[in-house]
C-alpha positions in Angstrom: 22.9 -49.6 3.8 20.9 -47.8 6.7 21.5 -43.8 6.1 19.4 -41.0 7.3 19.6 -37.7 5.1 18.4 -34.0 5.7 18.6 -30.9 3.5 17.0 -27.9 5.3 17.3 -24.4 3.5 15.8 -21.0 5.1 15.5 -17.9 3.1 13.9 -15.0 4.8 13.9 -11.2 4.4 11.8 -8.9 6.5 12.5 -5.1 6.4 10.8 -1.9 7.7 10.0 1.3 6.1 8.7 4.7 7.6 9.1 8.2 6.0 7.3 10.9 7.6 6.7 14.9 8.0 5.4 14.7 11.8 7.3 14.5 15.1 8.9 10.9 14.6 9.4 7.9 12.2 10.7 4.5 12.8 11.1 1.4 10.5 12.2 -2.1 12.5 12.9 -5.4 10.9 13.3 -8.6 13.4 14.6 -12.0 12.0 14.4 -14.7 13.8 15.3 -18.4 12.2 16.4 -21.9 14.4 17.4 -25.1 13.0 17.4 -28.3 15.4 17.5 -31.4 13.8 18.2 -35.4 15.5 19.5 -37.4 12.5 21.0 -41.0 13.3 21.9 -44.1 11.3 22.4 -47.1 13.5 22.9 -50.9 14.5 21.7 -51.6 18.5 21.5 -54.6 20.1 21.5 -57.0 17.4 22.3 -60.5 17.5 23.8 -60.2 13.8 23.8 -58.1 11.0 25.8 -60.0 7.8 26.3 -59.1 4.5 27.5 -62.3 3.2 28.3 -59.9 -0.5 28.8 -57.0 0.4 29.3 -54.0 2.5 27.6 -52.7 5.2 27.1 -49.1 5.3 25.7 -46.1 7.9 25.7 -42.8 6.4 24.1 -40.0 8.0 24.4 -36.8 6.1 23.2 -33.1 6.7 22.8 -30.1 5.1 21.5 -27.1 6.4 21.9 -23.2 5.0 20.4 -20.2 6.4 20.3 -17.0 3.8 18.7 -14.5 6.2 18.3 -10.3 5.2 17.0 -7.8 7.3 16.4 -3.8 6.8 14.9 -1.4 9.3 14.7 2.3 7.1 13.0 5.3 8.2 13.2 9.2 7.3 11.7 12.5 7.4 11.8 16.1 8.4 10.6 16.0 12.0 12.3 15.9 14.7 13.3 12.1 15.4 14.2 8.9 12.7 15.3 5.6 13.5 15.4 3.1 11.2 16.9 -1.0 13.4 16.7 -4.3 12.5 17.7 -7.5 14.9 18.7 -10.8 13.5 19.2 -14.3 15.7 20.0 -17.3 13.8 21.1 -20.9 15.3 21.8 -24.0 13.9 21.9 -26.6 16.1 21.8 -30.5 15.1 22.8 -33.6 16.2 24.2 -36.1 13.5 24.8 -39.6 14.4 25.8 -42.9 13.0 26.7 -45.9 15.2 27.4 -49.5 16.0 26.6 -50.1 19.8 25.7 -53.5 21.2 26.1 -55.7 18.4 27.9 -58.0 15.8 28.2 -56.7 12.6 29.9 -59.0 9.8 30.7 -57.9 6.0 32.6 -59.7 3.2 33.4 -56.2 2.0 34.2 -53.2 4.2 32.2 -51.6 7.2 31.8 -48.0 7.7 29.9 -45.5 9.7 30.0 -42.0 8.3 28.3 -39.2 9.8 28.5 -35.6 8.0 27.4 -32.5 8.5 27.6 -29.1 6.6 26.0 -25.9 8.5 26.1 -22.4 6.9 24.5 -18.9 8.0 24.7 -15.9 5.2 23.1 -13.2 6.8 22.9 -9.0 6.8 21.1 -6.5 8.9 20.7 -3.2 8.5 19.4 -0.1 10.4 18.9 3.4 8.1 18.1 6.6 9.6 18.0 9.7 7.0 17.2 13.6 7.4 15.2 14.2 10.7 17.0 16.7 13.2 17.9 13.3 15.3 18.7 10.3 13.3 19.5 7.0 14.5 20.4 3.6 12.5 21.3 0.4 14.4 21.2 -2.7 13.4 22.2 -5.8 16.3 22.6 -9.5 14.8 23.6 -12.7 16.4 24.8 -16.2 14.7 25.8 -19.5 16.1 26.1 -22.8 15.2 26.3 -25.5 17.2 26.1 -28.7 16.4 27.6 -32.5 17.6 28.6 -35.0 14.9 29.4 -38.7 16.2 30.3 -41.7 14.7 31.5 -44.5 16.9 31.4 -48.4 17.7 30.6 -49.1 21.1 30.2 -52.5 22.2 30.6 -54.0 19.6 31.7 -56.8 17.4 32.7 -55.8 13.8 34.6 -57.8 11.1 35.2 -56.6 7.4 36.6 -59.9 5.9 38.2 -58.5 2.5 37.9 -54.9 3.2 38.1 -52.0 5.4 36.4 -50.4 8.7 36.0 -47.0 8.4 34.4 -44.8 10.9 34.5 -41.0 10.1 32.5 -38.2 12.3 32.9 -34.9 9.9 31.4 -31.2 10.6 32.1 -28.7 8.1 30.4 -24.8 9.6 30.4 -21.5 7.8 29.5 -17.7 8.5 29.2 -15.0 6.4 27.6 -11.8 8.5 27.1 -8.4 7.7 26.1 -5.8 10.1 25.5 -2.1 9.5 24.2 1.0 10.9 24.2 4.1 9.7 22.1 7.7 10.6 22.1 11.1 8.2 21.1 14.3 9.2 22.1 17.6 8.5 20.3 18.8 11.8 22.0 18.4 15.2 22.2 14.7 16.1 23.3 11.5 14.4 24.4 8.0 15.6 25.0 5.1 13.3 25.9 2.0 15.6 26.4 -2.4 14.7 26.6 -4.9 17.0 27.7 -8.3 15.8 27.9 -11.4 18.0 28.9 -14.7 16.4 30.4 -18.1 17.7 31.0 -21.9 16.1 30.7 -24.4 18.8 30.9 -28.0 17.1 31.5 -31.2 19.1 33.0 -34.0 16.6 33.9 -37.1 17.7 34.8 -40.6 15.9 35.9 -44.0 18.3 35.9 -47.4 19.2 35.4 -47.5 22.6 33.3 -50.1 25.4 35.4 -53.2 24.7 34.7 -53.5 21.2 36.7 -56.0 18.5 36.9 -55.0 15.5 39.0 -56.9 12.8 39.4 -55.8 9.4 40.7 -57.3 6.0 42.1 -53.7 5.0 42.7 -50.7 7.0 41.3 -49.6 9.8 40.1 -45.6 10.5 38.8 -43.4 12.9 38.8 -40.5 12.0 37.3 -36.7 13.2 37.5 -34.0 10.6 36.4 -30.2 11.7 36.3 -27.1 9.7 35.0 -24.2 11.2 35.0 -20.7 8.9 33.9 -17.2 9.9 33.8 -13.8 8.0 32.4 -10.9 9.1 31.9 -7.4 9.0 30.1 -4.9 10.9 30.1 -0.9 10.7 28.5 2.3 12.4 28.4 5.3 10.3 27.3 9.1 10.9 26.6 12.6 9.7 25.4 15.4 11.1 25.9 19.0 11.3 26.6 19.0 15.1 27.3 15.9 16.6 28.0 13.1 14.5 28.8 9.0 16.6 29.3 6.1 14.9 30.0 3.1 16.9 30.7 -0.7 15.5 31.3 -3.5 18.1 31.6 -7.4 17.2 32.7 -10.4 18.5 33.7 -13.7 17.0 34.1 -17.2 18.8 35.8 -20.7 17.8 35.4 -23.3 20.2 35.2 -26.4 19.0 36.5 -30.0 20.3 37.4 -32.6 17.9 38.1 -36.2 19.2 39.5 -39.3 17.8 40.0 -42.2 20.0 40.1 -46.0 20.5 39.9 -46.9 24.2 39.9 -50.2 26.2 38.9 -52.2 22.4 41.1 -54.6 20.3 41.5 -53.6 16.7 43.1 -56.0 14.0 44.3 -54.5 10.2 45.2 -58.0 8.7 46.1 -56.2 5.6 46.8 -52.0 6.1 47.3 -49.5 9.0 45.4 -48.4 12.2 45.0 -44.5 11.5 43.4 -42.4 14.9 43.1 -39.3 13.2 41.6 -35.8 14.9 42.0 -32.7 12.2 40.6 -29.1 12.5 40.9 -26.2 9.7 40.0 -23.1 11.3 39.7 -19.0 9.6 38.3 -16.1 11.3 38.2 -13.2 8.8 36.9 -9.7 10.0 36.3 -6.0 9.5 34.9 -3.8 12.5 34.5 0.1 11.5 33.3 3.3 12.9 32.9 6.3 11.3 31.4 9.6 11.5 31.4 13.5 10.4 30.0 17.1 11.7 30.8 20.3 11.4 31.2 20.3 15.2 32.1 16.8 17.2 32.2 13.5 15.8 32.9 10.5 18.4 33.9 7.1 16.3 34.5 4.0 18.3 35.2 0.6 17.5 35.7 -3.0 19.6 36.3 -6.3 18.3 36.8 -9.4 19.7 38.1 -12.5 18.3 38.8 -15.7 19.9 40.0 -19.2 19.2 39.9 -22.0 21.7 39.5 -25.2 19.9 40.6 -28.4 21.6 41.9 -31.4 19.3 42.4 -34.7 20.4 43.3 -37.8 19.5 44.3 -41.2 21.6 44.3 -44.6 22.6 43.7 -45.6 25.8 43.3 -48.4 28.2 45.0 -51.2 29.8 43.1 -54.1 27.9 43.4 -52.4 24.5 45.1 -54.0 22.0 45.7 -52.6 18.6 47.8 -54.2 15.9 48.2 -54.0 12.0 50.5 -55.6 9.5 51.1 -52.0 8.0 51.6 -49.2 9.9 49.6 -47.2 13.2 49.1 -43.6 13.5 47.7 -41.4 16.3 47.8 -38.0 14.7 46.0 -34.9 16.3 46.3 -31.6 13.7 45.0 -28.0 14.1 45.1 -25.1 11.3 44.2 -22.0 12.3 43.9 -18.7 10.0 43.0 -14.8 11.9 42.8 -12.2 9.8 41.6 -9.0 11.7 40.7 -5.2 11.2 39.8 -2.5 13.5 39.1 1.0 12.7 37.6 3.9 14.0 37.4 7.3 11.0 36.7 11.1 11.4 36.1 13.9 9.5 34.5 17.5 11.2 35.4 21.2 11.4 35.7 21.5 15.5 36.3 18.5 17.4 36.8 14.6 16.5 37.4 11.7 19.0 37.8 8.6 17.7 39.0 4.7 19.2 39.6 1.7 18.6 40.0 -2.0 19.8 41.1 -4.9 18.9 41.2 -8.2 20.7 43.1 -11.4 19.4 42.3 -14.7 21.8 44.1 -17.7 21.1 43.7 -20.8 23.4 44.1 -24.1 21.2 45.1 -27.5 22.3 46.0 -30.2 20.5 46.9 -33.0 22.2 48.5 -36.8 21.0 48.7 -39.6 23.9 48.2 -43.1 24.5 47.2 -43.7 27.5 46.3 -46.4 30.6 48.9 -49.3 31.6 50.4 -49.5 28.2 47.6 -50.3 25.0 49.7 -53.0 23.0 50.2 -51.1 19.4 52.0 -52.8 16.3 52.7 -52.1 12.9 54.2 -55.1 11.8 55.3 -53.5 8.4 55.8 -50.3 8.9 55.7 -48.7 12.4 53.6 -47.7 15.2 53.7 -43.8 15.9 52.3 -41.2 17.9 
């Protein structure tokens, strides 16, 4: 077996604190927290690797969690308070494992397996309390992206009594929190969030480069992708004049998923061919102003959500030939789950104003094809399908 394994965890909090009698007081907190990690498990340019009893095995697995807090405070009786925090968070790692340039012989089975798991739980906050101007705002941005491959390039690769498996699988998860909030009972209060996040994941799994690869089971290629983001951000205010709370977010999907074998023979002597491309997608979200005075409150609130994945999977090429004495499947699969809420809330005496805005953008493609001058596929026992 060559595998290559991380497990990176970051857990930070950093806060800011000011309480004060004079002219102003101000508490900041600022987060900052990047993960970039090259991970590979790999066979290049090698005569031959046998295992005349056995398997032969690439696994690269990752594991990386960011639990991130942040809390900017500050209050007084003088005439100014604001209490911010800022959070930017990024994951970003390649995860590799790959056959290129070689032969590659097993009694058992042959698999590359490259797995990833990315998650960011993180809150900000910004707290401004009793000057005759209070402001809280808090501003945080997540994203995770990351490019999970597993492939066979090149190559020649036989699994003589069991199966070739080659699986590139990314599994990414939010959970953000972002809230403002200023209290006063003077004349001025603004409570204001602003949360930016996005998934960007590139997963791909193929056979490509003129490879032959013959199995004594099944044959897979496979690209799995699950991609899950819940949010909320809010911007609250009181005040006995003017009162504006003001909550803006925005969440992105945009992942591509491949699955592919291109211009490359592959033989199941004994199961099916599966090209398989899968993505599970949920964007949950909560985006809320509120704010209350005796005289004018303003509430606003804007979110923006958006969804353009593209799933693929295919076989392509004019020389390719893929045949198995069960069945072959090119299957290309997308899930997708939005569940949004905007809301803008109001209370005074004189004069309220409040808005809000929701955005929904969907632009997925999934797409199924075999292409070139007509790959050769059979299923001698079952059938060959698309």
């Amino acid at each position: 077996m060559c595998s290559s394994d991380l497990k990176a965890k970051i857990g930070t909090g950093a806060g800011g604190i000011a309480f004060g009698n004079g002219s102003a007081a101000a508490g900041a907190a600022v987060s900052v927290n990047t993960i970039h990690t090259t991970l590979r498990a790999r066979i290049e340019d090698s005569t031959r690797v046998e295992a005349k009893a056995g398997s032969v095995d690439l696994l690269t697995t990752s594991s990386a969690k960011m639990i991130v807090v942040a809390l900017g405070v500050a209050g007084g009786s003088g005439s100014f308070a604001l209490g911010g925090s800022v959070i930017v968070n990024t994951i970003g790692n390649t995860i590799d494992s790959h056959v290129k340039g070689s032969t590659v012989v097993a009694s058992a089975a042959v698999t590359a397996y490259a797995l990833d798991r990315s998650e960011i739980d993180a809150g900000s906050g910004g707290i401004a309390v009793g000057a005759k101007a209070s402001v809280g705002a808090s501003f945080a941005t997540n994203n995770i992206s990351n490019t999970v491959t597993a492939y066979a390039q090149a190559s020649t690769i036989t699994a003589t009594a069991g199966a070739v498996d080659i699986k590139a699988d990314s599994n990414a998860r939010f959970i953000a929190v972002s809230l403002g909030g200023g209290v006063t009972g003077g004349n001025f209060a603004l409570g204001g969030s602003v949360s930016l996040n996005s998934i960007t994941n590139t997963t791909d799994a193929h056979i490509s480069a003129a490879s032959v690869v013959t199995s004594g089971g099944s044959t897979r290629v496979r690209a799995l992708d699950q991609s899950y983001l819940y949010a909320g951000s809010g911007g609250f205010a009181v005040a006995g004049t003017v009162a504006v709370g003001a909550a803006i977010s925005e969440h992105d999907l945009a992942d591509t998923v491949r699955a592919y074998i291109d211009s490359s023979d592959v033989t199941s002597n004994a199961g099916d061919v599966e090209v398989l491309a899968k993505g599970n997608y949920e964007i949950i979200s909560a985006t809320v102003a509120g704010g209350a005075s005796s005289t004018v409150a303003v509430n606003g609130s804007i979110g923006i959500h958006s969804a353009k994945n593209s799933i693929q999977a295919y076989v392509s090429g004019s020389t390719t030939d893929v045949v198995a004495n069960g069945s072959v499947t090119v299957q290309a699969r997308h899930d997708l789950l939005m569940g949004v809420g905007v809301g803008a809330i109001g209370a005074v005496a004189s004069t309220v104003i409040g808005g809000d805005s929701d955005h929904v953008i969907r632009k997925n493609a999934s797409s199924v094809s075999v292409n070139g001058a007509m790959p050769r596929m059979i299923g001698w026992s079952g059938a060959a399908m698309v």
